[in-house]
N, C-alpha and C positions, 0 to 999 in steps of 0.2 A: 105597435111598439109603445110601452106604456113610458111615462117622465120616469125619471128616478126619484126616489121620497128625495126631500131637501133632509138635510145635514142638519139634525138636532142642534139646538142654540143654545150652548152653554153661556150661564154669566162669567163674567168677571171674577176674577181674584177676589177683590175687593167686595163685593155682591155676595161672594160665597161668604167672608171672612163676616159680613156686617151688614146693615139695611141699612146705610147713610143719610137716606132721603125717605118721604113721604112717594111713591108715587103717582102721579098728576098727567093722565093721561087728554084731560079736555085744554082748549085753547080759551074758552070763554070763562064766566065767574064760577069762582069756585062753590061747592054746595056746600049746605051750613056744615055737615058731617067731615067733608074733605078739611075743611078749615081749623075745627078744633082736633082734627087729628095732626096737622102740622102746627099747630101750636102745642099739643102734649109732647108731639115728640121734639120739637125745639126745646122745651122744658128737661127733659129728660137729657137731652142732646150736650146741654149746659150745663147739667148737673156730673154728667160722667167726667166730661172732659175742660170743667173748669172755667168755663168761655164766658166773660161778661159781656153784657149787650152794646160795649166800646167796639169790643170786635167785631159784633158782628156789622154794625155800622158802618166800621169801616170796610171792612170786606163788600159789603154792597153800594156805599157811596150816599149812603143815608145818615139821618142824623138820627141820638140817639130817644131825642121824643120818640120821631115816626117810628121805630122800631118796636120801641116801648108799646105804643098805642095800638099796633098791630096784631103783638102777641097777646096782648092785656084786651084785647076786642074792644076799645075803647074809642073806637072810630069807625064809619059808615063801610060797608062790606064793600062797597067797589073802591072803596081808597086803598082799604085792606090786602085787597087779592093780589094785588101786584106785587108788593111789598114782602107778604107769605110768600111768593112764587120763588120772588130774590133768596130770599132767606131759605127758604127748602134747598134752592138753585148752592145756596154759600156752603150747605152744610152737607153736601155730596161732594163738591168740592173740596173743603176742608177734609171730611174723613177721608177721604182717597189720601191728602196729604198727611194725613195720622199714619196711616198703613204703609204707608214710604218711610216713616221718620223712625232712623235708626241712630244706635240701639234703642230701643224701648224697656229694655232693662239695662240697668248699670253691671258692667262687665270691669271688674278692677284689674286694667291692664295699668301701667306703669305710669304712664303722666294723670290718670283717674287717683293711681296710690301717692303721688305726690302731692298734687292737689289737695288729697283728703287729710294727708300728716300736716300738709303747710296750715290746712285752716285749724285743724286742730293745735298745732302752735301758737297760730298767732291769736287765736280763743284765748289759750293759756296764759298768754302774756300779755291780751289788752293792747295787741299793738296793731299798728299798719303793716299788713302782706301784699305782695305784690306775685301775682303765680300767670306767667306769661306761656304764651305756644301758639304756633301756626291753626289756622280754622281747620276744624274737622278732627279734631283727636278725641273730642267727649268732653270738652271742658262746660259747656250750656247743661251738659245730662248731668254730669259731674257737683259743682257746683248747686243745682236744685237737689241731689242728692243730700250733699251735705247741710243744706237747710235745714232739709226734716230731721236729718237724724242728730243735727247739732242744736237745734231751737233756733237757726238763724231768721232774719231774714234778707230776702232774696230780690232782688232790685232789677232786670235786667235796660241796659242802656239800650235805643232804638232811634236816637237823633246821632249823627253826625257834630259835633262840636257843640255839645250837651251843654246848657248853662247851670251854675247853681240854681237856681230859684225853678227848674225845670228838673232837674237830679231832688231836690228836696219834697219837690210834688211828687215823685215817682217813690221817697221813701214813705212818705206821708200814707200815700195809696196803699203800699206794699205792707206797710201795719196792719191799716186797717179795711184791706180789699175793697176798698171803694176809689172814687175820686174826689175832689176840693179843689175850687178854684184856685189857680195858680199864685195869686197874688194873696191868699190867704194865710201860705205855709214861711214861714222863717226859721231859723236854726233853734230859736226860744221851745217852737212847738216840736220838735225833733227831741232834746234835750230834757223834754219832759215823758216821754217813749220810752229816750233808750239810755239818757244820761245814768253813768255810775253801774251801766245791769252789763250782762255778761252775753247780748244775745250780742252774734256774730255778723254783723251788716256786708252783706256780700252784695257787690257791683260788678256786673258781668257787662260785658261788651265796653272794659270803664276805659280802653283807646278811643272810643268816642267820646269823650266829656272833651272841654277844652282845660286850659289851664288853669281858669280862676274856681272849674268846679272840683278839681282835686284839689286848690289850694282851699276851699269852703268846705270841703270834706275833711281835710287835716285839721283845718279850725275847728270844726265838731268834734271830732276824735279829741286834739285837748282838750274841750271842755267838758267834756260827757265821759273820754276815757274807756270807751265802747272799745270790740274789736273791730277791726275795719278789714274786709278782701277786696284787694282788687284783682278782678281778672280778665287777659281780653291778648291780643295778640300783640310781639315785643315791639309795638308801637307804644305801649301805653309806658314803654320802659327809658323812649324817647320825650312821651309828655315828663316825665319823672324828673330826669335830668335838663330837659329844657328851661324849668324854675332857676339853672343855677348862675343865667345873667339877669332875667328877667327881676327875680325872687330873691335873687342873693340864696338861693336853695335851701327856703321855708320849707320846700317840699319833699325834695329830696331827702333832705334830713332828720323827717318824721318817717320816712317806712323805713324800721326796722328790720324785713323778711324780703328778701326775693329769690323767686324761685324758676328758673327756669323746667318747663312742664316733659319736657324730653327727655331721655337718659344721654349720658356722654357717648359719641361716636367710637365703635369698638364692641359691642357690647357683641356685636353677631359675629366677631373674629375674624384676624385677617386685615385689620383696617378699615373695614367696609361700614356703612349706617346702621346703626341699632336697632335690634329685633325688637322692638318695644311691643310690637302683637305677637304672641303665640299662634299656633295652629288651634291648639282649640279653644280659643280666646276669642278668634274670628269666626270659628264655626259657632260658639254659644252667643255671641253677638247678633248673629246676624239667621240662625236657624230659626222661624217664627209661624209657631201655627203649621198649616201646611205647606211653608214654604222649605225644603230641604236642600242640603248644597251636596255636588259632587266633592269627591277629595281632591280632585283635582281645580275645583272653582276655588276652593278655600287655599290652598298654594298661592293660587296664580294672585288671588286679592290679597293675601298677605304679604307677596312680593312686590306688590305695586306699592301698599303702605311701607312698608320699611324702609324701603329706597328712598321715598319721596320722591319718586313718580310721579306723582296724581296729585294734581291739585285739589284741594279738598276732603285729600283723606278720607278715614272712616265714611263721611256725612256719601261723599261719593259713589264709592262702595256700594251703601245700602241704598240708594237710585240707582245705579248698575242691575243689582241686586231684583229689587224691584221691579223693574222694567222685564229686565229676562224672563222674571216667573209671570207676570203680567201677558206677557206674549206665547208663553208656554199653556198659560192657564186657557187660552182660547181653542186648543186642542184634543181637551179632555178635564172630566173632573177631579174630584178627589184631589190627595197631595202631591204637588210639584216638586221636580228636584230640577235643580237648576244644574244641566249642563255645563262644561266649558267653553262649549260651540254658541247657546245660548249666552253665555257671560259675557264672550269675545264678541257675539252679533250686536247686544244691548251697547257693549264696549262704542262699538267703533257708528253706532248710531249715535255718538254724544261728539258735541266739537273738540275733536282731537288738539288742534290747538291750545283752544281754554284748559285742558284736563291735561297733559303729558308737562311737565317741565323740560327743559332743553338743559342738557346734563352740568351744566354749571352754576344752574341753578337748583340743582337737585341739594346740593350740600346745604348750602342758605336753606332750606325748608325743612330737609332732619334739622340740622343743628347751626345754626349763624355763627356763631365765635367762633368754628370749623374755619368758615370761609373770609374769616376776620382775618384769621391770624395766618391767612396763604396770603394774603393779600400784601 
């Protein structure tokens, strides 16, 4: 009796979709050939997708010399090798997390189309916007959207209780794609950028600034007269009005726009949560390459978003999403469609806890002034 052949070895989703990494099949130093192949494709790697060598730094827990020195061959081949390995190691990593991250085209579903009218407003008028919503409805995709196509620029916040002189470094960088010592940047050199021009200073994630850096923002905005967005979740709506014992509401009574990023409760009829995604609003969202959805997966994920179900919205969704064809794609080539068996398996692999809201709070996350005014 003979063995049975073994089961052909499909890649990966991911593998199919892209070659993320270099290869590196030895444990000892790399050959000269391996090495400048993981450095052109680093190169390249940076070029498609935007990434300065800050990031990648950080991703591997290096500084940005060593980094530098490595790709740059500009250090001894065994200091090197390890350093390439990380880095090869960050950027298989990283693109798996590209090929997760949805949508990857802007889909103008309804808190995308108010965002886009607010900043185009508040363009017009040279004022301070404020365009708030719960995480996961598109406002990071949204927002870089509107950069390009308004000439803004784009700022995103990544500290927790953000200072000025730390907000002013990130717009300083955000000009000119690079970095500058922190203690070099003041509102003088800001002012000189953007004072009196009409580009559109969008701060994203700006519920993380603390107090004194939206009131150093508002201070720019007088003196320069730029337009100003802030956007981030209706925390930042709490910094806003927190100014009005603190500030005597210096703050508050510079933004002239705010906008809640959801539609009014009602819109899906009946009294129920607003249909704020379409059916095929979710399907062209979230259809990518050879990943296909059943019509029944595309349902069942837009009844999860409009209810406010699911914590994390959209962003969730497309890691639901993800996962299912990731698990599918090890059964066969070519393009996936993703089940609802699939959708419901990836589902209920994720901490149900963390992701399901408990139905009272379901209302708080469509729409808060909902659950204001029961109260």
């Amino acid at each position: 009796m003979t063995d049975p052949s073994p089961e052909p070895q499909v890649p990966s989703l991911e593998l199919r979709l892209r070659k993320w990494s270099v290869p590196v099949t030895t444990d000892g130093p790399l050959s000269a050939e391996k090495r400048e192949e993981i450095r052109a494709f680093v190169r390249g790697f940076r070029e498609t997708h935007g990434i300065a060598l800050e990031q990648i730094a950080r991703g591997i827990g290096g500084s940005n010399s060593y980094v530098s020195q490595a790709l740059g061959a500009k250090i001894p081949d065994h200091l090197a090798d390890p350093i390439l390995r990380q880095i090869n190691d960050w950027c298989e990593q990283h693109g798996e997390a590209l090929a997760c991250r949805v949508p990857t085209k802007l889909v103008m579903i309804r808190p995308a189309e108010r965002l886009y009218l607010l900043a185009k407003r508040v363009k017009a008028l040279r004022d301070i916007g404020v365009g708030y919503g719960p995480a996961g409805i598109g406002k990071t995709l949204t927002a870089r959207y509107i950069a390009d196509k308004l000439h803004g620029v784009y700022v995103l916040c990544t500290h927790r209780h953000c200072s000025p002189t730390r907000l002013f470094a990130k717009i300083y960088a955000a000009l000119h794609r690079s970095s500058m010592p922190i203690k070099r940047i003041d509102d003088d050199d800001l002012l000189c950028e953007l004072g009196g021009s009409d580009r559109l200073l969008i701060i994203d994630q700006a519920h993380k600034l603390n107090l004194d850096a939206v009131e150093a923002l508002c201070d720019l905005h007088e003196a320069g007269q730029m337009p100003v967005l802030l956007i981030g979740t209706r925390d930042i709506l709490d910094l806003v009005r927190a100014d009005a014992k603190a500030l005597l509401g210096q703050v508050s009574s510079r933004v002239g726009l705010r906008r809640d990023l959801l539609p009014e409760v009602g819109a899906a009829g009946g009294g129920g949560s607003p249909a704020w995604v379409t059916f095929d609003e979710m399907r062209e969202m979230f259809e990518r390459g050879p990943i296909k959805l059943h019509a029944a997966v595309v349902r069942e994920a837009a009844g999860l978003v409009n209810d406010g179900r699911l914590v994390g919205l959209l962003r969730t969704i497309g890691k639901i999403i993800a996962n299912a064809a990731r698990d599918l794609s090890q059964t066969g080539g070519g393009p996936v469609t993703v089940t609802l068996e699939a959708f419901n398996a990836a589902f209920r692999a994720m901490d149900d806890e963390a992701r399901i809201l408990l139905p009272t709070e379901r209302i708080a996350a469509v729409n808060p002034r909902k659950k204001e005014a029961s109260a």
